[in-house]
C-alpha positions in Angstrom: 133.3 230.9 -5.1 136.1 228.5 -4.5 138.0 228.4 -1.5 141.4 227.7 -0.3 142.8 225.6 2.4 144.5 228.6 4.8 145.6 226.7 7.9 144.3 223.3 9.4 144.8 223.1 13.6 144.0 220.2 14.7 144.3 219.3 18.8 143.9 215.5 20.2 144.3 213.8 23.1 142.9 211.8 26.6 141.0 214.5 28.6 141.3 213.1 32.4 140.2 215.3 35.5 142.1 218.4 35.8 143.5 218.7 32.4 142.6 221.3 29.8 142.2 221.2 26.0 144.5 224.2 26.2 147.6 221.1 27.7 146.5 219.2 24.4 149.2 219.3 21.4 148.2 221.1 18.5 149.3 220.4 15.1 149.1 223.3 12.6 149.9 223.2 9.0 149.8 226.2 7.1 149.3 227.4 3.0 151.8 225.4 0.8 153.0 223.2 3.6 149.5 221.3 4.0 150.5 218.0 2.6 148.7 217.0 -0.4 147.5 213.9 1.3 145.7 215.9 3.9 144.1 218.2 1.1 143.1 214.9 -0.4 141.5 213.7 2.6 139.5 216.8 3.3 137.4 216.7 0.1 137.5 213.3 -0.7 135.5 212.8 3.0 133.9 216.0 2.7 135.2 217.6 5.9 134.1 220.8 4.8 130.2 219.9 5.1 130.9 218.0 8.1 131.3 221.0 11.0 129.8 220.6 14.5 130.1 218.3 17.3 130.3 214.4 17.3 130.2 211.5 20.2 129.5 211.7 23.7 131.0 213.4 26.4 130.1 211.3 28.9 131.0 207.7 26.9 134.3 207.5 29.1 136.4 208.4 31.6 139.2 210.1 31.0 137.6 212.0 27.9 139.1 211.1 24.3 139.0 214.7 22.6 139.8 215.6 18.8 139.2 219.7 17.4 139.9 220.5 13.7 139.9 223.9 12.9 139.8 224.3 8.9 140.4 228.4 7.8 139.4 228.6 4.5 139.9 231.8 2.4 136.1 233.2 4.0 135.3 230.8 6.5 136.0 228.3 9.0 134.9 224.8 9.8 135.3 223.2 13.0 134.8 219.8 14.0 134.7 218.2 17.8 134.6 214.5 18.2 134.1 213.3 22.0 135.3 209.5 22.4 135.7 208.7 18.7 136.9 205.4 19.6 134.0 204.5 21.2 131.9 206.1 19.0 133.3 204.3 16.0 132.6 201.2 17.8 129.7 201.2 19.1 127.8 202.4 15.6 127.7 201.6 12.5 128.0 205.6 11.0 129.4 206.3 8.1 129.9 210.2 8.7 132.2 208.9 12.0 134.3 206.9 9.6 135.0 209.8 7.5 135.4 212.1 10.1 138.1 209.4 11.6 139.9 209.3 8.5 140.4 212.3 7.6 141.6 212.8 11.0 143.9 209.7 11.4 145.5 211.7 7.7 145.8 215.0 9.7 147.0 213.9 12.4 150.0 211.6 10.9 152.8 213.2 10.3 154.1 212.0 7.1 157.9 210.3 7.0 160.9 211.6 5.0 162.0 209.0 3.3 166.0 207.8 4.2 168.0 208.1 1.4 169.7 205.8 2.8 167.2 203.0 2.3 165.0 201.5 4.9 166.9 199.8 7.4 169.6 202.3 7.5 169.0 203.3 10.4 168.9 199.6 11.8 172.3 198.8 10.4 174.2 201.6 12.0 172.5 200.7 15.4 174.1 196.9 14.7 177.7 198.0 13.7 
């Protein structure tokens, strides 16, 4: 049975005392507007096999927190990473590298383009 991308949530940010995951910023990307990239990213590093939890909680202070909700058509996958930065260097794993790039995809907005060209904006600032 194949499966379609519904809605991807995806929540990151520095977890110091007194601050909840609920204060974090949440991206969410629904149906047609999922960027192609991100679709990419999800089966090219097999996000989908990937739920759980990942890191350590207790590898720093404050806490670096990342939460990926995937809703597929019957299901939902959801991956925590605690301190992915350290995490990523501190070990040599390959699922953390896939994890972190299919996050560092999701969690990049992508850039329109300037019709302008690419220092547009540059040159107005100038005149």
């Amino acid at each position: 049975m194949i499966q379609d991308i519904e809605r991807i949530e995806y929540r990151a940010g520095m977890l110091a005392p007194g601050i909840s995951v609920a204060n974090l910023p949440v991206r969410v990307l629904k149906g047609a507007k999922i960027p192609s990239e991100v679709r990419k990213s999800i089966g090219e590093e097999n996000i989908l096999n990937l739920g759980g939890f990942y890191g350590d909680k207790d590898a720093g202070d404050p806490l670096q927190y990342d939460h990926l909700r995937i809703v597929l058509t019957y299901d939902t996958v959801e991956v925590t990473f605690f301190n992915r930065a350290v995490a990523l260097g501190l070990s040599d794993n390959e699922v953390f590298r896939r994890i972190h790039r299919a996050l560092e995809t999701i969690g990049t907005p992508r850039r329109r383009k300037s019709r302008r060209g690419p220092h547009a904006e540059l040159n107005r600032r100038r005149s």
